[in-house]
Phi, psi and omega in degrees: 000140201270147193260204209210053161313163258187076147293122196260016182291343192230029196267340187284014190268021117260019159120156162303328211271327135034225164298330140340301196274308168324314171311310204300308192298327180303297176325296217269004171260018193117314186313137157233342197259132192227116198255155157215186166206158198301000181243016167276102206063038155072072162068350185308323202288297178308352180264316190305316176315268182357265224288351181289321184265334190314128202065037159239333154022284204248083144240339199233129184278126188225144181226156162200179220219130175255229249310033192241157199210123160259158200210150198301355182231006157133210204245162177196150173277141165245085221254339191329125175310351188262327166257354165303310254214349167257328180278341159268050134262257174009266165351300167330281165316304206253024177226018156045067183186159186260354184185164180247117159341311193187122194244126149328153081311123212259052178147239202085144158248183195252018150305313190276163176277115177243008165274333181306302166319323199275334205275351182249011167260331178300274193333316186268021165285298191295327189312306195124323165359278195227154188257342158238147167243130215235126152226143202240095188218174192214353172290129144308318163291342199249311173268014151305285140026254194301319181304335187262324219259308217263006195030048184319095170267002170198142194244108177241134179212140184279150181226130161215175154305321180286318177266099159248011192304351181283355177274010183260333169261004152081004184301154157260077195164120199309107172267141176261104173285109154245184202064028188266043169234358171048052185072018185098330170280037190214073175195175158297335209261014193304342191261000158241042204230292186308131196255181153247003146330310186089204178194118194073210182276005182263154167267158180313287170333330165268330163279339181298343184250029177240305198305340199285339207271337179312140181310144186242152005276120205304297186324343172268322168319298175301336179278344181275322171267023152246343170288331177284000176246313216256141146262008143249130174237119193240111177244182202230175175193140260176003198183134183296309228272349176302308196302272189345321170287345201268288195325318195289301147018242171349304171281005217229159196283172190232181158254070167357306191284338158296333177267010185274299168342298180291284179310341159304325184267335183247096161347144147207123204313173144265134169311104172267311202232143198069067196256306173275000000 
């Protein structure tokens, strides 16, 4: 059974008082896995978590994400062991703990000394550091990679009805989906959701008219064919009364055999770029 997590990446985007309240609302529905990473709002998120949960500590699967370096002209990846190992301290501090559950890699290429990097998430493994190691990548080569190499526990990607390209790579390792409401378009609110961008591999022209036809509620559907992939299902949130909508969601019944249907009918892209 797939578990129900907390991505914090949008909860400050009203306010502390908020992002607070959101945390709160997770908390008192159950939630315990709660993801964050250290550039989110420049570090505000991990602190607001820190101070929200204290003395609350071991109630909660707490995770956050390194190699992204804000810098005076804005962010860089940074995979370096030197800067790995000042941004999970950091992480540490300001989330008010001594070790992490499951600590990211917050990105990467097939650029990087990517043995180094693994060899210094194993060493803070042995450590105590963290208790699993995590990569968070949407690259097929980097995470092929890690999957041969990195003695990898938990693999975060995005999974949706609209994105399913990780079945496509065939992994052995529990993944944690995120996005799996695909920006709001896998909601009632998809049609002031749409750009004309599209989305993924669809154009506006294919989701409106795939969107129009899903069973409703879409939004439960979509969270029911990610509890069947993901061993986390991460969704984001921005609002108490959104976080509330997801849950009730989440929790709330389906037709199976429609979704078997629907996941019978709905592609699943392959992964174009970084293949190799």
């Amino acid at each position: 059974m797939a578990e129900l997590g907390l991505g914090t990446m949008s909860i400050l985007k009203q306010g502390d008082d908020e992002g607070r309240q959101i945390l709160e609302a997770a908390y008192a529905s159950g939630i315990r896995h709660f993801d964050t990473a250290d550039v989110y709002d420049r570090h505000d998120v991990e602190r607001l978590v820190g101070e929200t949960f204290a003395g609350r500590r071991d109630d909660l699967f707490l995770t956050s994400k390194g190699g992204n370096e804000w810098t005076e002209d804005g962010m860089r990846w940074n995979p370096a062991p030197s800067y790995l190992e000042q941004a999970l301290h950091g992480s540490l501090e300001r989330l008010q703990t001594d070790y992490l559950d499951l600590y990211y890699v917050h990105g990467g290429t097939m650029e990087d000394d990517l043995d180094a990097t693994i060899d210094f998430m194993r060493r803070q493994k042995q450590a105590g550091v963290i208790r699993q190691i995590g990569l968070s990548s949407i690259r097929p080569n980097v995470i092929r990679y890690w999957l041969e190499h990195g003695g990898l526990d938990v693999l975060m990607t995005p999974y949706s009805l609209l994105d399913r390209r990780i079945e496509s790579l065939g992994q052995d390792v529990p993944l944690v989906g995120r996005g799996p409401l695909a920006k709001g378009l896998l909601t009632d609110e998809w049609s002031d959701r749409l750009s004309a961008k599209g989305f993924e591999s669809w154009s506006e022209p294919e989701l409106r008219n795939l969107l129009s036809t899903l069973p409703h509620p879409i939004q439960a559907y979509a969270l029911a064919a990610a509890k069947r992939t993901c061993a986390v299902v991460l969704p984001g949130a921005s609002s108490v009364e959104q976080l509330q909508q997801t849950i009730d969601a989440y929790h709330g019944d389906i037709n199976e055999r429609a979704l078997d249907k629907l996941l019978a009918r709905l592609p699943i892209h392959p992964y174009t770029k970084h293949t190799t």
